[in-house]
C-alpha distance (Angstrom), angle and dihedral (degrees) to the residues before:
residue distance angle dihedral
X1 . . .
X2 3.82 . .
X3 3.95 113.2 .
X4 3.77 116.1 -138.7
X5 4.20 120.7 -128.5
X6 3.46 91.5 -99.4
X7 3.75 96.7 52.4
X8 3.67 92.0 44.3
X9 3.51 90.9 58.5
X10 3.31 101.8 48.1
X11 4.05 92.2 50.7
X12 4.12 82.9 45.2
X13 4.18 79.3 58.2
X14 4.13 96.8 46.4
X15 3.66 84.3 45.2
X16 3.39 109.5 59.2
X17 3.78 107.0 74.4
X18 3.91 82.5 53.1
X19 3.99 120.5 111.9
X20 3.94 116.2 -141.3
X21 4.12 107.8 -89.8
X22 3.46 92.2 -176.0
X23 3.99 126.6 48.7
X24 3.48 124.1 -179.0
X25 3.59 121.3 -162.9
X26 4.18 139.8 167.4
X27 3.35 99.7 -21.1
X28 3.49 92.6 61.4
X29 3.97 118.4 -152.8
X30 3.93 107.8 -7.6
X31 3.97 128.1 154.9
X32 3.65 94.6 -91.6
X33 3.79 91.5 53.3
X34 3.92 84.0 54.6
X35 3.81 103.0 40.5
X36 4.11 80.8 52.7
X37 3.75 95.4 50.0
X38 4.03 95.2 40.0
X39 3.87 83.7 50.4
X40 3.99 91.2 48.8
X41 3.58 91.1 48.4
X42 3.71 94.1 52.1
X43 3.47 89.9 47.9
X44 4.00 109.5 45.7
X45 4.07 103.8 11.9
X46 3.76 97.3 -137.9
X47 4.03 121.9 42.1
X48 3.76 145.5 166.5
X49 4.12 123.0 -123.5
X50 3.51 123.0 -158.5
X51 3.70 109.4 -143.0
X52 3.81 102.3 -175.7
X53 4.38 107.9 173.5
X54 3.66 122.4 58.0
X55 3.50 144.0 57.3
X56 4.27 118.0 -86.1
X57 3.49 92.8 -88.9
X58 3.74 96.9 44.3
X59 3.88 94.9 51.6
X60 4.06 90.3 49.3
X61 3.83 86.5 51.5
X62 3.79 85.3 55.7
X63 4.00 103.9 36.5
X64 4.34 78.3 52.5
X65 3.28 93.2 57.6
X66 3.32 102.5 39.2
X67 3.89 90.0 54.5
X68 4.50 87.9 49.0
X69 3.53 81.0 49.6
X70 3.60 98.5 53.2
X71 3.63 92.7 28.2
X72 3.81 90.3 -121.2
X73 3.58 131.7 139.7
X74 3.88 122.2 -107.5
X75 3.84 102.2 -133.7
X76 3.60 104.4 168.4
X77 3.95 150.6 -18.6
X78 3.50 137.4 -153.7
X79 3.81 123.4 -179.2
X80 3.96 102.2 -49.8
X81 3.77 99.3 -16.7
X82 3.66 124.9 93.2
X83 3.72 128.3 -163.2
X84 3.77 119.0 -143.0
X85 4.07 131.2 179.6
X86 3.99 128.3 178.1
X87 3.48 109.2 171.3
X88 3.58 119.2 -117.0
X89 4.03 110.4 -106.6
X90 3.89 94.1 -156.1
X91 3.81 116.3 57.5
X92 3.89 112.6 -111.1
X93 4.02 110.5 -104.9
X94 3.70 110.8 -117.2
């Protein structure tokens, strides 16, 4: 799933009223940080993550990884917050 300009944008739009639901901290990337995020994702579509130790390049490395590891989609980034999407395969229930 690779999301064109125009869709990124317009999830970078949705998304910016959003708080963080997910924040990781000193112990990096670890399998509760993913369960968390997979659940998130399942739950809301589109969400921010926190990523709060590390330099830049160290906290993209992460927020990638995260998103492989969740199968998401890295849409944008903006100083230590990352926003992520996987769209929902089950239709939400009105």
């Amino acid at each position: 799933m690779t999301l064109s300009s125009k869709e990124k944008k317009e999830l970078k739009a949705q998304a910016h009223h959003l708080k963080p639901v997910i924040r990781m901290g000193q112990h990096g990337l670890t399998d509760g940080v993913i369960a968390e995020t997979d659940s998130a994702l399942t739950i809301h579509e589109l969400i921010k993550v926190h990523i709060q130790s590390g330099e830049r390049d160290e906290r993209l490395g992460d927020a990638q990884n995260l998103a492989s590891s969740t199968k998401a989609e890295l849409v944008h980034s903006i100083g230590k917050t990352y926003i992520l999407y996987r769209k929902n395969p089950t239709p939400k229930q009105a």
